[in-house]
Structures are given as structure tokens and as C-alpha cells.
N, C-alpha and C positions, 0 to 999 in steps of 0.2 A: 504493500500500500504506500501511496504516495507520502514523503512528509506534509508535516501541516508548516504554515508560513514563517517565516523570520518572526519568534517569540517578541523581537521588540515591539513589532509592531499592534502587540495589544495594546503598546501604548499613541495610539492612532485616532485621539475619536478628534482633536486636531478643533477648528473655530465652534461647529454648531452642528453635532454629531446626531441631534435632532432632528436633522432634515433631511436624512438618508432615510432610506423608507422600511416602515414598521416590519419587524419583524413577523412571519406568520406563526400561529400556532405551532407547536410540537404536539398533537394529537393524535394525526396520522400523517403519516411520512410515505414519499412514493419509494417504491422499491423497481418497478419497471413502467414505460411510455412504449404504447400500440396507436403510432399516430398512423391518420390516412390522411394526404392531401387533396384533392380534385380538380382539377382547370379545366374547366369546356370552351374559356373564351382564347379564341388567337389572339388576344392581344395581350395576355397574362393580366388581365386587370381585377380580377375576383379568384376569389378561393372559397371553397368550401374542404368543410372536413370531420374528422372526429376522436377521438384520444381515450381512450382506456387505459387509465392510470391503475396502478395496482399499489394496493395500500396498504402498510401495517398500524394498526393504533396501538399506540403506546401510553395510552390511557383510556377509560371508560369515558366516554361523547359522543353528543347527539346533533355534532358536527363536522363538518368535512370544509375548512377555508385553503383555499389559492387562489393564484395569480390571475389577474381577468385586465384588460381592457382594451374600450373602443371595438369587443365584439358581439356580434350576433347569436345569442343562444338560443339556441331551441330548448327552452325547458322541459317539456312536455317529452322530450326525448330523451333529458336526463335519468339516468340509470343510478344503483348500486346494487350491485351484489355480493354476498360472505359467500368465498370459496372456500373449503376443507377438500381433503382427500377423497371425501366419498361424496360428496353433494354441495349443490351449490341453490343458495336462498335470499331471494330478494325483499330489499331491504326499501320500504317503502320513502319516495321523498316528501317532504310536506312543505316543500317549499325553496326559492333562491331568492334571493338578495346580493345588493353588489354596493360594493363601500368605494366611492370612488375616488376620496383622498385619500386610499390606502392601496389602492388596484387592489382591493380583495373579492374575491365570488365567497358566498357561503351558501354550501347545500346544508337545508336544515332537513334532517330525520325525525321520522317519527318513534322511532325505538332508538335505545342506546347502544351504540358499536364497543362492543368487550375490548376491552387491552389486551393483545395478543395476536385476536386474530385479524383474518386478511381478507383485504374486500378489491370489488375491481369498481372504478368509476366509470362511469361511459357519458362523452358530452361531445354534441354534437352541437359544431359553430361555421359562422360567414366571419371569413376577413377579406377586407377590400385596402386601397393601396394606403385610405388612411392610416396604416398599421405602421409605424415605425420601425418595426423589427423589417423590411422589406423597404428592396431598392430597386423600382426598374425603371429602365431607360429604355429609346430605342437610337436606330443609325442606318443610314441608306449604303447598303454596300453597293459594291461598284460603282460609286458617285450612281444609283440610278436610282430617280423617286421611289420606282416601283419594286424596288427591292428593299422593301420594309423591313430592318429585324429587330426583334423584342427581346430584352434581358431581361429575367428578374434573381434577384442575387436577395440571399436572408442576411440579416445584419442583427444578429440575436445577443450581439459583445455588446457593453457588459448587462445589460437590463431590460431588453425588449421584446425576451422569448413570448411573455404574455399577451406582448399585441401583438400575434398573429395565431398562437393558439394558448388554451386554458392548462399551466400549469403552475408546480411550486418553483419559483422565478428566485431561486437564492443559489448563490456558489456554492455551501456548503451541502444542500440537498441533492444528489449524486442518485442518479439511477440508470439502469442500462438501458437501451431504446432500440426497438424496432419503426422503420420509417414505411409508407409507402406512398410511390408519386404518383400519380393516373394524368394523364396530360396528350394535350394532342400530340399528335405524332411527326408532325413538321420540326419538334424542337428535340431539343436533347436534355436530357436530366446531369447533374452530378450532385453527387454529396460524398461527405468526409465519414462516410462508416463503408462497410464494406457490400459492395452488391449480392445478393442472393441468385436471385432472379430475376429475367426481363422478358416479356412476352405485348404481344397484342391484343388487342378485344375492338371489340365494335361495339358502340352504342348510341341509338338513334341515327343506326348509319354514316355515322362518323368514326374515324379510324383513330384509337387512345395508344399512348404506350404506357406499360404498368411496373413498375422497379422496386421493389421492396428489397433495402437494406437492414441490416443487423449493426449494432455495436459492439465493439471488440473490448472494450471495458466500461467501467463505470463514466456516467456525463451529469455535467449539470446542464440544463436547459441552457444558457448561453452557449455551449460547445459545438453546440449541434447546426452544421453549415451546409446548406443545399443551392443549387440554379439550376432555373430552367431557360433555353437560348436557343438559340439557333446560331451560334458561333460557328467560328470553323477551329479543328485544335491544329494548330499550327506547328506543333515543335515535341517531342520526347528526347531526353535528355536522359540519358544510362551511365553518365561516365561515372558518379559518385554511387553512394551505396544504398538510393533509395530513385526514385523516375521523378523529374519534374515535368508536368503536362502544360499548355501554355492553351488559353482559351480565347480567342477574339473574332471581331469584323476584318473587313479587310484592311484594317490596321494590322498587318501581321508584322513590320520592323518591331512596332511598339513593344509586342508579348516576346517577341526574340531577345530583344535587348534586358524586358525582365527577364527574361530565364537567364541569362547569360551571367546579369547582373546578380541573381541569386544564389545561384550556386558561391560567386566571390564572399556575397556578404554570410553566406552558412561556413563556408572556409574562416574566413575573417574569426566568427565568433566562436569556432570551434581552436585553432590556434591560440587565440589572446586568453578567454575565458573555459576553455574547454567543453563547453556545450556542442553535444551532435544530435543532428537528426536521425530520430528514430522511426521516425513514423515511414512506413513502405513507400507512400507517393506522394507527391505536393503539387497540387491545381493552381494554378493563378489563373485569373479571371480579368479582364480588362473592359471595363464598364466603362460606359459613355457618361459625365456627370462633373462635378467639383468637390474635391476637398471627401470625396469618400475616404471613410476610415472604417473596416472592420475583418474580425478576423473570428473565427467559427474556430478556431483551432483544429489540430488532428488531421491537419492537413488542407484546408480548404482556403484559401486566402484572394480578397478583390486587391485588384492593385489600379490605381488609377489610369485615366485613357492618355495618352500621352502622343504628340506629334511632333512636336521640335525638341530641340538644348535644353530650354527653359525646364518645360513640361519633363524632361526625363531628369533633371534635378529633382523636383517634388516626386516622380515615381522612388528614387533611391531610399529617401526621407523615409514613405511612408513604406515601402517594402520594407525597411531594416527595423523600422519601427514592430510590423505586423509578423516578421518572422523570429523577433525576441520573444514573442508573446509566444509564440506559438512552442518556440523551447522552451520556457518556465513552464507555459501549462503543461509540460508532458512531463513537471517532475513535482509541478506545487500545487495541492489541493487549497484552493481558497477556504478562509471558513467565516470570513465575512469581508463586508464591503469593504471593511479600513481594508483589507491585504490586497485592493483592486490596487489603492490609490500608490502601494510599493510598483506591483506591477508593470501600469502605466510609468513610473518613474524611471523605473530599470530599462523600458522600451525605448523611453525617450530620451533619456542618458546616454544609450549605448549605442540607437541609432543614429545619433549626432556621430557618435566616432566612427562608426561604420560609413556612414557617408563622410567623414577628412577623408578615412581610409582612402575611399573609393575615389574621392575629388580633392585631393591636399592641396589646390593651387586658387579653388576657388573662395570667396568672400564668403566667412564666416560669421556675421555680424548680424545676418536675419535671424542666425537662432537665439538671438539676445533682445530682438526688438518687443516678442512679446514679455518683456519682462517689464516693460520701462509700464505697460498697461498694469497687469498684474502688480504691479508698486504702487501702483496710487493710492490711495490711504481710503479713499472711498472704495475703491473696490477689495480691500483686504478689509474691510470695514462691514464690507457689506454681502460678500461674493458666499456667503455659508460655508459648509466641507467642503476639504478637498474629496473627502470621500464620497460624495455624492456620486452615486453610478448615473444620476438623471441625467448630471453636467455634458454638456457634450463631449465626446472624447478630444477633441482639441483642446481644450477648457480644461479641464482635469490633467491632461497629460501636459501642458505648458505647464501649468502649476506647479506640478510633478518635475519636470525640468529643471524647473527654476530652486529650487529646494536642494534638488539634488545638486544641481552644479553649485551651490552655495555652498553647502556641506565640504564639497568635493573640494573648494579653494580655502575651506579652512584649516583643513589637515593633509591637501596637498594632493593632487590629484593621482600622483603614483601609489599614494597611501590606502584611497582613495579604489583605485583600480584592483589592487594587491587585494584587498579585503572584500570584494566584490567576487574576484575568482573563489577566496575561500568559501565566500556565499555560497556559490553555485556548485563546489565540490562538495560542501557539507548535504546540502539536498541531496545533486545524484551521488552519493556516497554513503547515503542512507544515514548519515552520523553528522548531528551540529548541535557545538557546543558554542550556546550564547555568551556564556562567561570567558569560555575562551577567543570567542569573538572576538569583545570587549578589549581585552586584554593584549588584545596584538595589537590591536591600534595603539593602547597607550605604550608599549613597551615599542611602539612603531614612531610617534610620535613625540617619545618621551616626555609625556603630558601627567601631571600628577591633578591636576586642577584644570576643569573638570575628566571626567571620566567618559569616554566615548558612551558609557550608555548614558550618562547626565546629557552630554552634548546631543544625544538625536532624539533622548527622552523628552527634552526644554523643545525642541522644532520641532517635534509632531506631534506634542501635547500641547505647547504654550499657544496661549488665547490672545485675541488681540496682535496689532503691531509691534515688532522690537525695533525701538529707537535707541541708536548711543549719540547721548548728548555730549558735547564738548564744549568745555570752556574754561578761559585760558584767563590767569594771572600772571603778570610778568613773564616767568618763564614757566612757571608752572601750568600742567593742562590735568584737568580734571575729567575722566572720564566716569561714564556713568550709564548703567542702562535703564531705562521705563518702556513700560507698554500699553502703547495706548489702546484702550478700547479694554484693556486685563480685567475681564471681572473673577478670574480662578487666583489671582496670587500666583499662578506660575511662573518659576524663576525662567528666563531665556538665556541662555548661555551664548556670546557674539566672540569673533575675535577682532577685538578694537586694531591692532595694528600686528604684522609678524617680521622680523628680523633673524639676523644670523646667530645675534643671540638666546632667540626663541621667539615667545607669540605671547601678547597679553590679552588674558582671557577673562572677560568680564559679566559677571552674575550680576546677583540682585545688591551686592557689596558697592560701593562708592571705592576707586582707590583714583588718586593720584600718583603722577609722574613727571618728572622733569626732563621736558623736550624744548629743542630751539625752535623748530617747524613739525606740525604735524607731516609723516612723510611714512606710509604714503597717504593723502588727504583721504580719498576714499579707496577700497582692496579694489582691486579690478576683477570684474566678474561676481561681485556681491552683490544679492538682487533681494533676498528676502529679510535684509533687515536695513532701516535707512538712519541717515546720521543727521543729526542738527548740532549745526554749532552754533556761537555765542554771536553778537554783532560785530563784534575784535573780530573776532577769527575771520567769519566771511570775508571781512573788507581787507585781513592779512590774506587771506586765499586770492582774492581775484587782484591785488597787487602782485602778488607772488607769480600767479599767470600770467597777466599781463607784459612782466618783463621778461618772461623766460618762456624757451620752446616748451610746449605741452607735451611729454611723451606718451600718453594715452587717449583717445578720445572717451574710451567708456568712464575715465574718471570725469573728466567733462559732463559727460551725461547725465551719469548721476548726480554730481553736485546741484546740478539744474532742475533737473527732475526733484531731486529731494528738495531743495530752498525753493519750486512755483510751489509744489504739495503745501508744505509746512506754510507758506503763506497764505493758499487757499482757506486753510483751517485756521489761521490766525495765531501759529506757534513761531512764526517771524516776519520781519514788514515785508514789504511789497518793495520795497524801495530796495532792500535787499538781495529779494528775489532780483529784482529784474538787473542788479548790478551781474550778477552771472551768465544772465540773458546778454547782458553788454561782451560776454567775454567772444560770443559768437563774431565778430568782427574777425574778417580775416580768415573764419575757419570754413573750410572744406570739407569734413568730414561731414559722412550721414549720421550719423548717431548722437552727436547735438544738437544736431540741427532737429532730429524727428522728436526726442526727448521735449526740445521747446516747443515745438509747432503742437505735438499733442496736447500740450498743457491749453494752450492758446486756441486749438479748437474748442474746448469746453468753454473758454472765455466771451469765444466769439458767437458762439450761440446762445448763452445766459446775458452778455448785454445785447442784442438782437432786438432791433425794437425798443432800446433805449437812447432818451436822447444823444449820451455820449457816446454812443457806439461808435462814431466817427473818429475820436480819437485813439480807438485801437485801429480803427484802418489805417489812421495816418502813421501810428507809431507800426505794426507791420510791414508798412510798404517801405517806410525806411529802413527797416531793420534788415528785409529780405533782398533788397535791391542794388545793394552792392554785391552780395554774391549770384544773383539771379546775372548781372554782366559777368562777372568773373567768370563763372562755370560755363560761360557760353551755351545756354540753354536756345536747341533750335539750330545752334551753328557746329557746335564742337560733339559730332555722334558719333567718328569714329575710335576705335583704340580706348573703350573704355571701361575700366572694372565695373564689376555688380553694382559695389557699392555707389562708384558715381552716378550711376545708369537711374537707380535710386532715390541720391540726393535731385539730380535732375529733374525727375518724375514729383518730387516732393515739395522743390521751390516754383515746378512751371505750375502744378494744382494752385498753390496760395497767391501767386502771381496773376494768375488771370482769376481767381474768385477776389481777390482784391481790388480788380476793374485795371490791371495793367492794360493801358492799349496795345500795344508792343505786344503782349502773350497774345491777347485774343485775335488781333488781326493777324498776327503771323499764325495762329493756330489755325485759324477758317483760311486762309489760303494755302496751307496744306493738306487740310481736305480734301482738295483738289486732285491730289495724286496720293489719296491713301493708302495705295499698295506701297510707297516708296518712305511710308513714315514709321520708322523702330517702334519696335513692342513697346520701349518703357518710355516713350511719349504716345502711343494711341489714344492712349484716354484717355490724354487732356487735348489733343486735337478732335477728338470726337466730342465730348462731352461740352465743348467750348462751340461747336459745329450747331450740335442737339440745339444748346439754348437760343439760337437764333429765332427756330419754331419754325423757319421755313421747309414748305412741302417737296422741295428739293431734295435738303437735307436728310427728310424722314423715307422717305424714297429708298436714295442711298443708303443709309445705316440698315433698313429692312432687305434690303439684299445681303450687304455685308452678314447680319446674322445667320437668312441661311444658308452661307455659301462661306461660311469661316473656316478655313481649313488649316486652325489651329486653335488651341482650349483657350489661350489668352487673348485672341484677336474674337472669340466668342466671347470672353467675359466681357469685355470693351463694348462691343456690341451691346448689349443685355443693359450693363449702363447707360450707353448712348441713348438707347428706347427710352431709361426712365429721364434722363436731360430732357429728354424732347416732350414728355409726359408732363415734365412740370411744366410746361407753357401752355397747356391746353388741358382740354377736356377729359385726352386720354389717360389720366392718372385715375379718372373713376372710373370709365372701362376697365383697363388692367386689377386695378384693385378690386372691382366687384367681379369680376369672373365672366365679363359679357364680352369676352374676345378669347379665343383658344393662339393667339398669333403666338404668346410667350410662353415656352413649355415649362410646367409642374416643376420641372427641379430647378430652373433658373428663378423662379418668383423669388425667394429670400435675398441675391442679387438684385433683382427689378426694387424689391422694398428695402431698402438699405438706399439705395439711390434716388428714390421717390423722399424719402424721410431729411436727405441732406439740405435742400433749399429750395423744399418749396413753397411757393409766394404763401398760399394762406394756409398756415399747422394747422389751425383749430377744423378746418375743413379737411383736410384729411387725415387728420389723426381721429376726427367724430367716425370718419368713413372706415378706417382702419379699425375703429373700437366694435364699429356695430357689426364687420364683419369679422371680428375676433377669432369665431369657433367655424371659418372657413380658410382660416391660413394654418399649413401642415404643422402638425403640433410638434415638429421637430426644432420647429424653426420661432414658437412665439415667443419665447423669452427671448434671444435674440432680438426679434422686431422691436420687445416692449423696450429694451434697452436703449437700443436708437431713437425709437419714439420719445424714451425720457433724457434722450441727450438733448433736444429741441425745444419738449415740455419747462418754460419758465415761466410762466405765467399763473395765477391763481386760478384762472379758469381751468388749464389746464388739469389744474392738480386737482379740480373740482371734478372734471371729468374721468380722473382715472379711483379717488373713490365714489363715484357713482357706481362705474362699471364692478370695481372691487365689492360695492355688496350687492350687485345683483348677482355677478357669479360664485357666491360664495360657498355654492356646493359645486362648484367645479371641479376639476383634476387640481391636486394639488401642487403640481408644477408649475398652472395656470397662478395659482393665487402667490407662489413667491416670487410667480415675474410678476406679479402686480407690484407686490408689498415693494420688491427693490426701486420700481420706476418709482412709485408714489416717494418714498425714499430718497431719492436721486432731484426728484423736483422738489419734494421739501427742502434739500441741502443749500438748492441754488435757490431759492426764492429766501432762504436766511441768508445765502453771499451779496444776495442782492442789498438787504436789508441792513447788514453790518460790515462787508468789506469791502463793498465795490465801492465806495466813497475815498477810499484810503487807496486800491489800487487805481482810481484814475487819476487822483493827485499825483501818485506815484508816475503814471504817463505823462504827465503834463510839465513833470521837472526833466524829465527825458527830450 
């Protein structure tokens, strides 16, 4: 039997361990899953089906609760029966009910079910494509309309198995499973257990094909990965010591290059970490879509569609990502959500290095950008568990990222690596010892204070922000840690600075030191704890800058990022802040530059509609506009790194939303020859095209969409529609669902773009609220988010608890993207109220 997870991590329940979802009863427990799938429609759009769970109770109850939602049950078809050796007796039901802040079904019985013995459940349901657990897409092969083909791909990681079929939806609940698929016969089946048999039938004259698989050991419901398609398999792959099959359209480079690619990254982490693949064969699947991430484990894996450079960048990422998973799961029994949130960390720690690995030349600096988000003091303020399996998995696993690389530069990333492998050998090695874990790192690090388990015990227990404050007498600096938002008392253990003579490591103790300069101001690559110094220090830092080359941009970044934060909240001036904001002069780098500009989008849409708003334009366009000349945006597009390509793409969006004439008219007459304008200016030549409103322009970008023949020059597109939707009527089309033009899985693009600037919120965020429970429920908190980035107004916030108690028996995920937006506009209608007085003074000395 598998081990159970790294023992530290019982100490995992981390900001709001609350809002991970209720656990179910331990009354009866499944022991085996008799699923049957059914598809009669060509176009994979409906399922029906049925599940015979076999159950043991382990106590006396006159109930039966699992996982349910967003499906169709037939009650009246529901079943139970007590099986024994010689007879089997039905067991009458008296009823179902379904808890829908909890996604629970409960069959209620009429008589009591004995502790011992074993019953079989039978429930028969409709799932349709509202199901989260399910991803389909379609793609014209041979570039020909008429060659239509339809994927549907399950995406049951980490929490979605229940909406598509009725089961016990936990990690640690482990049962063996038989599957069967019945499906037309134009398409092809696979899944991650083993084939039995495959035969045909006919019914109502139509020709089915029928697969029924076995499982080869125990699963939990997320394990369980199946497609149905009409791909072509493009590639087997025998050289190593299991078969890689590669599935796709007539994107066949695409699936070649994963396979190719896979095999190096299974090398890769069998080499560094010693982990190999066990499992007989590995599918990848190359779906049409954006930003898919899931993994069925046991073999089954989507990997993104991919067409140029770019595109096979993000293939690496999330292959290395989805093939870590797939080797922990084949040695670590989960036994609750906290051991997802390790998981995901290890995926996304390790598929960063697998991709240097695999690309050591290219700009490393986007695996850091989502950190500078992730830091904001409102969203670590306000963002719940990390262990939430609801979170999206990019959401969780950035999270997970960022922790972990923090960790990883406090005690040194070889330290770091080293004790990473012992991980992985104490699992497949059947033997780990947490004490001696512990113990290697300190006798590794020769650390007496804190203790590796203190040090990861404080960051994935400690509540609230860790701040180390600084401030400085004479020569003396006082450091010091608090945490804001701590309502536990937990100590957080930080390393204020590391040297050759060691590292000072700072609790809930006060110490002081004698230093000439802090040095280094901030750790580089420290993302989950931020610093505030005293008002000496700042104006001694941005002196200190000023006169000397900067050797790091991400210490830049941070210092920025931390001193706009702290001022937002009113833990230092503004006048402060923005002397940091001044250090930007001169500098090129992306990562300062995005660090500001992000703070200063929240700014620019909370004063929006206020009279001074005008004096952030003016103070932006000055700030932006000597490097907007410098970087030659528009003129200098050959010979240039990621990152510049980037910063480019970053000063020409705030350049032309600031009303530059220069960006805009040079942007619309490049339009002109959009085939000949770089990926990382498209968008802002499109989207600067769009708001013109002319029927020209909308012409054009509708062709471009369907005739994109690459993933980025489609996302561009899909924006461009919504530019061109904020100047007309077409934003209540789109959004109410009275045009099929933008397909299903681009809308959460379309709405993200529709939410950035357009003329009247209150009219489409009313239109957006009323059709709430018609936008894919994967995507609402997301939307609500955006929406509450625009939301400043009182009416606003009036609007969103309207809507908050009408829906208040909704899905529960629905009510905490409420509670954050309502959240998020109260925050800014109080900066309104107390700080924005003192930050546009602060502009006005500027």
C-alpha cells in the first residue's frame, strides 16, 4: 500500500481551512464504482448514465450522503440493495435531498443499514457540458469547414469527479472501478485503466461502440481519466520502458514535439530526483482551448494545443507540470485536501526546473510575475486556503510556487533540492522518517534556530501576512516580524538577511543588529513575506539606488510592490511610495516596471470617474514616456529577448489607454498589414483598431478569429471582439447569449475584456449580474473579480449585496466570489474615503 503524505503536512490547514469543502460522513464508505457512460449525440454534448456504488457501513444509519452536483437524477430510479453470500434485499428509499453548499446528495432510508454489512447503490443521472469535470472543444481538420471534429477530454483533478457523475468526491476515499463507454462509432474512446473488451451494437439503427474497462488498483474518483474524439494517434514511442501514444487533429508537429518533449522531461526527473514511470503506457491528448490544466493520473494526460515557439513554451510548463503529478500519484495516497496543496507545489517547483532544463537560455522572469499579484496584501488578505481544491488549479498551484520557491531561497536551493530527493526516496522506498527529515536540513544548514520543522511548520500554518519591519537608529537596525491580519498568534519564522557568516532568522522575538546598509535590501526571489521599512530607510534606499548601478531588478520590484501595498493600506505615505516609483527613471527592465503599472491599474480604476482622475493621467504619461521613446516601441522589433518583447507589450497597452496619439495612430495604421505585426504587439494594434467601432475594422478582426492559425493571434482576436463590443450594442449580445459567433470556451477571454473599459459599468455589470447563473461556473469567481476590480462606487456595492442575498442558497463557491468582490469594493470605496486625498497630494508634489 501506498505511503500516506509528508507527516508535516498535517500541519497544513494554512489562512481559512474553513472553506475547503465539508467533509462527508464516514457511515458508508464505497468499496467499488460500476459506472456506464452513454453519448447518442455527434457532437459529444450530453451524457447520460449510471453508477453502482458498493458500500460498506461502518456504523448503524438510515443514511447514505455523496458527492452530487449540477446533475440530473432520476430518483425514482434510485436503488439500494444489502448483498450477502446467499441473497440479496432491497432496501427501500424514502427519499433524496441535495445540500448544495456542500455538493452533498443524501439518500434517506426507510430502515436502518447494520454496521458491517454491504449494500450496492444504483443512481441513474444527465450530465450536460455544464459539468466542470468535462472539457470539449472542436477543430476543422484539413483546414476544411466540413470536416468537423469533436473532443471531449474529463478533467476530474482535483475536485470535479461529482459534476459529471454521483460519487464520494474525496482523495482519501479509494475504490476500484469498472468503467463502461457506449458512444457513436465515428469517435474513439480512451481511458487510463485497462481495456476488457470492445465490441458493436446497434440501437435505433445507429451504429454505438461499447468499451468496458477494469482498474488495476485502488482510485479515488479524481484519478479516473477518459476521451472520447475522433483524433488521429499520430506517434508510439517504445524506446523507454513503458509506450507513449500521442493523440491529435491535424496538428500532428504539435503531439510529436510533446512526445518527444516527454520522454526528456521523464528522463530529466528520473536522473535529478529518481522518480520513474511505472505505469505500462502514457496518452497525451492535444485539445483545442486555453490554459487547460488536468491530469486523471495513471496514465492519461491533456496537454495543450500548440502551433508556434510561443505556444510550445507553455506546452513544456504544463507537460512537466502534469507529468510530476502523475509520479507522486503513483506513490502518494492523498488523505486530505491540505496534501493537494504539497502536490501542486512539488509540480510547480519542479516543472519550472524541468523547463530551464529543457530551455536554459530562455527569460525566466514570467515564473515570478505571478507572485508580485499573489503579494498584494489584499489578496493574501483575502484569497482563503491555499488548500482549496475549488481554486483553480493555476490559482493554487502559483500559490504553491511561490511558497515553495520562498522556502527554497531561505535555506538554499541545493539544500533545498537535496531534501526533496530524500522526499521522494522515503515514499518509493517505502520508509520516511520525518525526524530525520528535519534533521538533515538542520545539520545541512547548520541552523540551531529555528528548526526546519518550526520553519515550514510557521509557513503553512501561520495566518495572516508576515511583515519584517525595519528601522534604523544611527547605525543600528532593528528588525522585527508582525503579521498582519494574525488572528492565531502564530509565530512566522522569515530570514531577515543571509551572509557568509550565516543567516538571521527572525520569530516573534524583537532583536537588533549593527549594520552600515541594509544589504541585501530585499532576498531576491522572496515572494511570501514582504518588508516595510522606516521613512530613514526608504529615502536611505532610493539614495543608495539612485547613485549606484542596481544589480537586481526583482529587488526593485519588490521594494515597489511592497512600499505602493503598504501605502494603499496606510502602513507608509504615499509620498514614499511613489519616491520608489521615481527610481523607475532610466530603467528597462520588465519587472519594475509590471510590479508598478499593476499597482496603478487598481488606482486607475478606483479614481475612474473622479474629478482628479486627470492627475494620474498626467502623472502616468510622464512617468511612462521616456521609456515608451527609449525602448523604441513600434520601431525596434527585431533581436529581442522575452522579456523586452514584454516590457514593450506593457508600456504600448498604458500608452495608448492613456490617449498617446503617437501609440494609437501608429497602432491603426498597422492594422493595415496585420499579418506583418509581432505577436507581442497584436493586441495592442488590435484592440486600439477595435475601439474605433468602425464596421471595417469589425469585418476584419471577425475573419482574423476564424482563420487564426495560431493560439495567440486567436486570443488577440477574442479581445479584439470585446474592444469593439465596448463601443456598441454588441456587448449585450455577447453577454446575453443571442449570438453563437464566440465559442463556449473563449467567453471568460470575451468577459475579462468586456469588464476592462467599458463606457457604462453599472450597465453591464447589472447585465452580467442578472445573467450570473448563465456564465460557466468555472469561470464566475474569476469574472466576479474583474467585475470588483471596476466596482467603486456605492451603487455598485449596493448591487453586488443585492444579488448576494438573493443567491444565498447558491453553490457555495458562488457566495465566496461574492463575499471577496463585495470585499474588494468595500476596501476601495474606504481608499476613497481616507487615502486618496493624501495620494493625490502626493501626485501633485510630483
Amino acid at each position: 500500500m501506498a505511503p500516506t503524505l509528508w507527516p508535516l503536512l498535517a500541519l497544513l490547514p494554512l489562512t481559512a481551512i474553513a472553506t475547503t469543502p465539508a467533509k462527508l460522513p464516514r457511515d458508508c464508505l464505497p468499496e467499488h464504482y460500476e459506472l456506464r457512460i452513454e453519448t447518442t449525440d455527434s457532437e459529444l454534448s450530453t451524457f447520460s448514465g449510471s453508477v453502482q456504488i458498493s458500500l460498506k457501513c461502518h456504523v448503524d444509519t438510515s443514511r447514505i450522503v455523496l458527492h452530487w452536483k449540477n446533475l440530473f437524477i432520476y430518483e425514482e430510479d434510485t436503488t439500494l440493495k444489502q448483498v450477502n453470500l446467499t441473497k440479496t434485499t432491497v432496501v427501500k428509499v424514502a427519499g433524496i435531498s441535495f445540500e448544495r453548499d456542500r455538493d452533498w446528495m443524501q439518500v434517506e432510508l426507510v430502515e436502518k443499514l447494520k454496521k458491517g454489512s454491504f449494500y450496492v447503490l444504483t443512481v441513474a443521472f444527465t450530465s450536460t457540458l455544464e459539468s466542470a469535470g468535462l472539457h470539449r472543444a472542436s477543430s476543422f481538420g484539413n483546414d476544411s469547414q466540413a470536416d468537423l471534429r469533436w473532443i471531449v477530454v474529463s478533467r476530474f483533478y482535483p475536485y470535479n469527479a461529482h459534476t459529471f457523475f454521483p460519487c464520494f468526491d474525496e482523495p482519501d476515499l479509494e475504490a476500484s472501478f469498472n468503467l463502461t463507454l457506449i458512444y457513436d462509432q465515428r469517435f474513439s474512446g480512451i481511458c487510463n485503466m485497462k481495456l476488457l473488451q470492445e465490441y458493436s451494437m446497434v440501437k435505433e439503427l445507429n451504429n454505438y461502440t461499447v468499451q468496458k474497462y477494469a482498474g488495476t488498483k485502488l482510485m479515488a474518483p479524481y484519478q479516473l481519466a477518459f476521451s472520447l474524439n475522433d483524433l488521429t494517434e499520430v506517434e508510439e514511442c517504445d524506446e523507454l520502458h513503458f509506450n507513449i501514444y500521442g493523440y491529435s487533429d491535424v496538428n500532428l508537429s504539435a503531439i510529436e514535439y510533446a512526445i518527444n518533449h516527454t520522454a526528456v522531461i521523464l528522463q530529466f526527473y528520473e536522473d535529478t530526483l529518481g522518480l520513474m514511470w511505472k505505469t505500462e503506457n502514457l496518452s497525451l491528448i492535444s485539445t483545442p482551448g486555453f490554459s487547460l490544466e488536468y491530469s486523471g493520473a495513471a496514465g492519461l494526460l491533456g496537454v495543450p494545443y500548440t502551433v508556434d515557439r510561443n505556444d510550445n513554451e507553455e506546452l513544456i510548463q504544463q507537460l512537466a507540470r502534469g507529468l510530476m503529478r502523475h509520479l507522486l500519484f503513483d506513490g502518494i495516497t492523498l488523505k486530505s485536501w491540505s496534501d493537494l496543496w504539497f502536490i501542486e507545489g512539488f509540480a510547480w517547483y519542479y516543472g519550472y526546473e524541468a523547463w530551464k532544463y529543457l530551455l536554459p537560455r530562455h527569460d525566466t522572469s514570467g515564473w515570478y510575475e505571478g507572485c508580485w499579484t499573489l503579494l498584494s496584501l489584499d489578496m493574501l488578505n483575502s484569497s482563503g486556503s491555499l488548500v482549496d481544491p475549488r481554486l483553480p488549479l493555476e490559482e493554487m498551484g502559483q500559490k504553491a510556487f511561490c511558497t515553495f520557491q520562498t522556502i527554497a531561497q531561505m535555506i538554499g536551493p541545493a539544500n533545498f533540492f537535496n531534501e526533496s530527493k530524500a522526499f521522494v526516496n522515503g515514499i518509493f522506498g517505502g520508509v520516511f522518517d520525518i525526524q530525520a527529515f528535519a534533521d538533515s536540513f538542520i545539520s545541512t544548514n547548520k541552523m540551531s534556530n529555528p528548526t526546519m520543522k518550526e520553519l515550514l511548520g510557521s509557513w503553512l500554518n501561520g495566518s495572516g501576512v508576515a511583515v519584517l519591519n525595519v528601522t534604523r537608529s544611527a547605525n543600528t537596525t532593528t528588525l522585527q516580524v508582525n503579521q498582519l491580519g494574525n488572528s492565531t498568534g502564530t509565530t512566522r519564522w522569515i530570514q531577515a538577511s543571509s551572509n557568509s557568516q550565516g543567516s538571521i532568522w527572525i520569530g516573534s522575538k524583537q532583536i537588533s543588529t549593527k549594520v552600515a546598509l541594509l544589504d541585501p535590501l530585499n532576498p531576491d526571489n522572496i515572494f511570501y513575506y514582504k518588508i516595510l521599512y522606516d521613512r530613514a530607510t526608504y529615502r536611505s534606499i532610493a539614495d543608495q539606488l539612485t547613485r549606484a548601478k542596481r544589480d537586481s531588478a526583482v529587488t526593485l520590484a519588490q521594494l515597489i510592490n511592497d512600499a505602493m501595498d503598504f501605502a494603499w493600506y496606510g502602513h507608509t505615505e504615499y509620498s514614499v511610495a511613489l519616491e520608489m516609483v521615481s527610481l523607475l527613471v532610466n530603467e528597462t527592465n520588465y519587472l519594475p516596471w509590471q510590479s508598478a503599472l499593476n499597482h496603478f491599474e487598481k488606482l486607475w480604476y478606483v479614481l475612474k470617474g473622479v474629478s482628479k482622475h486627470e492627475s494620474l493621467r498626467n502623472y502616468l504619461q510622464a512617468l511612462i514616456t521616456p521609456v515608451y521613446t527609449k525602448i523604441g516601441i513600434f520601431t525596434k522589433l527585431l533581436g529581442l529577448t522575452p522579456s523586452e518583447k514584454k516590457l514593450q507589450t506593457l508600456i504600448a497597452t498604458w500608452a495608448c489607454r492613456l490617449g498617446s496619439s503617437n501609440c494609437s495612430s501608429t497602432a491603426r495604421k498597422l492594422f493595415l498589414n496585420i499579418d506583418q505585426v509581432p505577436d507581442h504587439l497584436l493586441g495592442v494594434v488590435l484592440r486600439e483598431s477595435a475601439r474605433s467601432g468602425n464596421q471595417t475594422e469589425w469585418f476584419l478582426i471577425q475573419g482574423m478569429y476564424t482563420k487564426s492559425t495560431t493560439t495567440k493571434r486567436l486570443v488577440h482576436a477574442v479581445r479584439a471582439i470585446g474592444s469593439f463590443a465596448q463601443t456598441s450594442t454588441k456587448a449585450l449580445e455577447l453577454i446575453n447569449g443571442h449570438t453563437s459567433f464566440v465559442q463556449p470556451h473563449h467567453k471568460r477571454i470575451l468577459l475579462e475584456t468586456l469588464l476592462e473599459e467599458v463606457p457604462n459599468p453599472l450597465l453591464l455589470h447589472g447585465t452580467l449580474l442578472l445573467e450570473y447563473h448563465n456564465i460557466d461556473e468555472s469561470i464566475r469567481r474569476h469574472v466576479l473579480r474583474k467585475m470588483a476590480q471596476r466596482m467603486v462606487l456605492a451603487d455598485d456595492l449596493l448591487v453586488l449585496q443585492k444579488l448576494a442575498g438573493r443567491y444565498q442558497d447558491a453553490q457555495a463557491v458562488d457566495v465566496t466570489a461574492l463575499q471577496d468582490a463585495i470585499e474588494i469594493t468595500q476596501q476601495k470605496l474606504e481608499w476613497l474615503k481616507g487615502r486618496s486625498a493624501e495620494f493625490l497630494a502626493a501626485l501633485k508634489r510630483k
